[in-house]
N, CA, C and O of each residue as an XYZ file, in Angstrom:
292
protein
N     -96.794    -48.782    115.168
C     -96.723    -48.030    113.932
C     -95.333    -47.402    113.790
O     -94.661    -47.028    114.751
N     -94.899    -47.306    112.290
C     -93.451    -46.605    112.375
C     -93.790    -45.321    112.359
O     -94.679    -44.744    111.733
N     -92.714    -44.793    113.372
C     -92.459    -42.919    113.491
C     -93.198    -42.818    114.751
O     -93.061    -41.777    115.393
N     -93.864    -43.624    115.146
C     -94.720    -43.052    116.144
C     -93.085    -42.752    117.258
O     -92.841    -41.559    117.441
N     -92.670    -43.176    117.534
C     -91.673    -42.923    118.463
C     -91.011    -41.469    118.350
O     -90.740    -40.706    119.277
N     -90.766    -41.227    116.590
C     -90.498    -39.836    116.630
C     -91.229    -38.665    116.860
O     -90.927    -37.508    117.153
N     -92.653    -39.493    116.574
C     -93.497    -38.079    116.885
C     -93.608    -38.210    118.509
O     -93.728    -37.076    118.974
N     -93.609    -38.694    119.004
C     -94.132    -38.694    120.295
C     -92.748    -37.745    121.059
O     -92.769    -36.937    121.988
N     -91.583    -38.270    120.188
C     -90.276    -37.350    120.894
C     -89.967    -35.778    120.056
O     -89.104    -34.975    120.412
N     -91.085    -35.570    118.657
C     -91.223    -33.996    118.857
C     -92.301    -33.548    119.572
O     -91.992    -32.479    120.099
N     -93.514    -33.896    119.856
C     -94.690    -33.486    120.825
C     -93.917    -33.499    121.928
O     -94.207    -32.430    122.466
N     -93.088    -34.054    122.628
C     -92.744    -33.735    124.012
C     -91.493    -32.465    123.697
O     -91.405    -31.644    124.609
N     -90.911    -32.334    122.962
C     -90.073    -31.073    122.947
C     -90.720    -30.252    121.794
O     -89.907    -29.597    121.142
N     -91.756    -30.177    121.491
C     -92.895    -28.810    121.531
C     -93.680    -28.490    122.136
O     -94.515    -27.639    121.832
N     -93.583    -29.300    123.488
C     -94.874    -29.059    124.667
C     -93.948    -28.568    125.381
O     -94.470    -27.753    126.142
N     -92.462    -28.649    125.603
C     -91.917    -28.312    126.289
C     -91.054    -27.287    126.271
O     -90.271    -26.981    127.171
N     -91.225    -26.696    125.107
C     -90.860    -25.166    124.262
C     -92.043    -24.323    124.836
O     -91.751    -23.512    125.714
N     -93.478    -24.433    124.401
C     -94.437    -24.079    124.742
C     -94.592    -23.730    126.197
O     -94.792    -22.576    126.575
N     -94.466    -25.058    127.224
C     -94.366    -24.755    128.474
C     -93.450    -23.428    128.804
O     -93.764    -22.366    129.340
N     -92.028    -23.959    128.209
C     -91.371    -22.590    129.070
C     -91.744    -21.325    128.595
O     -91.846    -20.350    129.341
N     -92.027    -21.285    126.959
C     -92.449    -19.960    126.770
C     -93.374    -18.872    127.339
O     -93.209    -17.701    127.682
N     -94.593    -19.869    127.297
C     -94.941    -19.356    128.128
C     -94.990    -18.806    129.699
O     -95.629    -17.820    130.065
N     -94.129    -19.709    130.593
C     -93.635    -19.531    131.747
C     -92.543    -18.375    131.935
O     -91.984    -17.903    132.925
N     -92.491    -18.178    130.865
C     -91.461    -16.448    130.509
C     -92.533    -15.543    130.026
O     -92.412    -14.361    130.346
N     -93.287    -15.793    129.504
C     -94.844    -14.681    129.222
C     -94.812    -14.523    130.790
O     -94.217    -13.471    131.023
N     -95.172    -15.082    131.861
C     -95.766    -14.886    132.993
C     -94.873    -14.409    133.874
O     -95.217    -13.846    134.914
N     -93.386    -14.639    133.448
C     -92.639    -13.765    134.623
C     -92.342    -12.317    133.538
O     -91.840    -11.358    134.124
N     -92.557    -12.182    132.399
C     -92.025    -11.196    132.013
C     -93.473    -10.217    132.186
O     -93.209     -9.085    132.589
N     -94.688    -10.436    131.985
C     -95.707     -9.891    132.672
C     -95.256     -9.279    133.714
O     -95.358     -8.053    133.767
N     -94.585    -10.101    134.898
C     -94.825     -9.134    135.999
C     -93.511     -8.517    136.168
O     -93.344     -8.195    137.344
N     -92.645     -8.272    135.509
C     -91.278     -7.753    135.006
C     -91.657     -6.770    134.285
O     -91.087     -5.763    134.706
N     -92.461     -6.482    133.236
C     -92.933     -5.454    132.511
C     -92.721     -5.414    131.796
O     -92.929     -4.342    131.227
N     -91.995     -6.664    130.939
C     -90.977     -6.914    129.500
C     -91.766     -7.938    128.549
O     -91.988     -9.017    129.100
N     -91.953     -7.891    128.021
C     -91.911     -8.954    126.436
C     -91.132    -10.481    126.948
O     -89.939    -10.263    126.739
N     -91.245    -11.685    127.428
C     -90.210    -12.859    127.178
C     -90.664    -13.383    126.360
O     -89.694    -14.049    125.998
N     -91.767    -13.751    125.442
C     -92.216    -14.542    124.713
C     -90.707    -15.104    123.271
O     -90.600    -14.729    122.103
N     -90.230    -15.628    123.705
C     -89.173    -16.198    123.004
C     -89.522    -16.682    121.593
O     -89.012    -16.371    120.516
N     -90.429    -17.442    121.850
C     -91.114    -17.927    120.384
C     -91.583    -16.219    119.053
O     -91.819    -16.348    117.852
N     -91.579    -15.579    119.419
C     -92.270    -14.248    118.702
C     -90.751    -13.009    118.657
O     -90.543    -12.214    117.740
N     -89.960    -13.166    119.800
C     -89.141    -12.775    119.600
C     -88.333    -13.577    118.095
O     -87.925    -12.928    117.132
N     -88.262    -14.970    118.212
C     -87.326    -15.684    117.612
C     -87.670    -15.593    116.095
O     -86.907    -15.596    115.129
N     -89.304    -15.495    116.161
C     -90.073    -16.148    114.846
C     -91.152    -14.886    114.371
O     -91.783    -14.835    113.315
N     -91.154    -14.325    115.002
C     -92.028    -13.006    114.776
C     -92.363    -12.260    113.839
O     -93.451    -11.835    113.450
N     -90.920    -12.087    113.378
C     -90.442    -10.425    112.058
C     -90.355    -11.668    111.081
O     -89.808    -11.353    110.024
N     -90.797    -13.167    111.153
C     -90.654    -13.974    109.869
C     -91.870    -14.187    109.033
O     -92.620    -15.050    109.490
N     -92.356    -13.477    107.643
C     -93.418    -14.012    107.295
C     -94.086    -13.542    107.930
O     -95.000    -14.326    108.186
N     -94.233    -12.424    108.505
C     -95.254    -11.461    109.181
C     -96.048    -11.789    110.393
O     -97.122    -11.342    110.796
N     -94.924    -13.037    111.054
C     -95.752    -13.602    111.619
C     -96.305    -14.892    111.868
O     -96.667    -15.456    112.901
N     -96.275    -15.258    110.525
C     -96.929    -16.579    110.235
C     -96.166    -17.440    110.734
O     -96.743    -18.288    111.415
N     -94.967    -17.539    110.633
C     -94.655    -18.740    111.391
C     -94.655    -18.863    112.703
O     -94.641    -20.036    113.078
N     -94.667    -18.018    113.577
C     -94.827    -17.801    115.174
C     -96.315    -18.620    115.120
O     -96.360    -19.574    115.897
N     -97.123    -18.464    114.588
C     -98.574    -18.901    114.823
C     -98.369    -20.390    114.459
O     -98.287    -21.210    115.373
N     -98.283    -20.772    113.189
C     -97.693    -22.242    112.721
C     -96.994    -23.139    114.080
O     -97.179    -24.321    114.373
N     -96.123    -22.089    114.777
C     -95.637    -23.076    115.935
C     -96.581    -23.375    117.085
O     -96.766    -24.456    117.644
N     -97.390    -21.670    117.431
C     -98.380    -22.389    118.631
C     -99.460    -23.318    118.153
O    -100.054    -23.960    119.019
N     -99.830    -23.494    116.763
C    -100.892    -24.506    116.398
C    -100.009    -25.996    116.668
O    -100.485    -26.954    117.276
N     -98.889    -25.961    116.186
C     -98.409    -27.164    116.689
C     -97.941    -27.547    117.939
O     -97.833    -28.746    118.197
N     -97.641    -26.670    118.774
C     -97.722    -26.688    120.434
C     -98.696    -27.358    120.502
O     -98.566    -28.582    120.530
N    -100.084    -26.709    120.552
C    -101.088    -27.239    121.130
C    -101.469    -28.125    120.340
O    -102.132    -28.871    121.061
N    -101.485    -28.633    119.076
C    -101.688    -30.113    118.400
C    -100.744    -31.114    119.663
O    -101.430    -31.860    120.361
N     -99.705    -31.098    119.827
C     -98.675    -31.743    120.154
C     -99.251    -32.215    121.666
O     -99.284    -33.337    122.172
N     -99.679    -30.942    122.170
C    -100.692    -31.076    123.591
C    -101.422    -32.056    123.640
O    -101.498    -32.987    124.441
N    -102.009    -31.781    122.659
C    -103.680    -32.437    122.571
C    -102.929    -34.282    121.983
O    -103.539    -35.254    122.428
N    -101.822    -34.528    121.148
C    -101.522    -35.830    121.085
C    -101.029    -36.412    122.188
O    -101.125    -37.603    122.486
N    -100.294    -35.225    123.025
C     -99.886    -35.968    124.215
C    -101.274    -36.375    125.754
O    -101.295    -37.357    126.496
N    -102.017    -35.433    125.723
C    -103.685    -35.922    126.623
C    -103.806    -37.388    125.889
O    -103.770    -38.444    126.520
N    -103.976    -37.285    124.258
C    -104.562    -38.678    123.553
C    -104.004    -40.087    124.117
O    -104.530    -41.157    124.423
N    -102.441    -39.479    124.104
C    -101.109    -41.030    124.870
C    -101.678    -41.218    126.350
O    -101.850    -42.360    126.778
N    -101.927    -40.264    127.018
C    -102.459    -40.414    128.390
C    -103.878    -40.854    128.727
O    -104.294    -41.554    129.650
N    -104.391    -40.358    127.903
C    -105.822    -40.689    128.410
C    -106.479    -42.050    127.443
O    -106.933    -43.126    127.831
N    -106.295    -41.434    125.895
C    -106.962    -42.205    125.301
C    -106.679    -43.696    124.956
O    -107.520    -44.578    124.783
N    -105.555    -43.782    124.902
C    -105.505    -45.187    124.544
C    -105.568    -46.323    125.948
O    -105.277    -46.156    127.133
N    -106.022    -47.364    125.280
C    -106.657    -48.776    126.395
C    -105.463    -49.389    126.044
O    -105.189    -50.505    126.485
């Protein structure tokens, strides 16, 4: 199918935004600070809304990348 190549190369660099972000949630947890980069970056935009818009597509992007791994024969 055409594009599939591009989507498959933004799902891997929004899984991989996601990954680190969160991997800065978890050291900044035990730091005592805020890292969430994504909310820093996107936060004060639209009240918000777009910070959320991105983790729905994180985890869409997730869930296409399980589909490449698991689902297809």
């Amino acid at each position: 199918m055409a594009g599939m190549g591009q989507l498959d190369t933004v799902s891997k660099w929004l899984v991989l935004v996601g990954g680190l972000n969160w991997g800065l949630v978890g050291v900044g947890g035990f730091a005592g600070s805020d890292l969430n980069v994504v909310k820093l970056v996107l936060g004060s935009i639209a009240g918000g809304a777009i910070e959320k818009v991105v983790y729905v597509l994180v985890g869409l992007s997730a869930l296409y990348m399980l589909y490449g791994m698991f689902g297809k024969k």
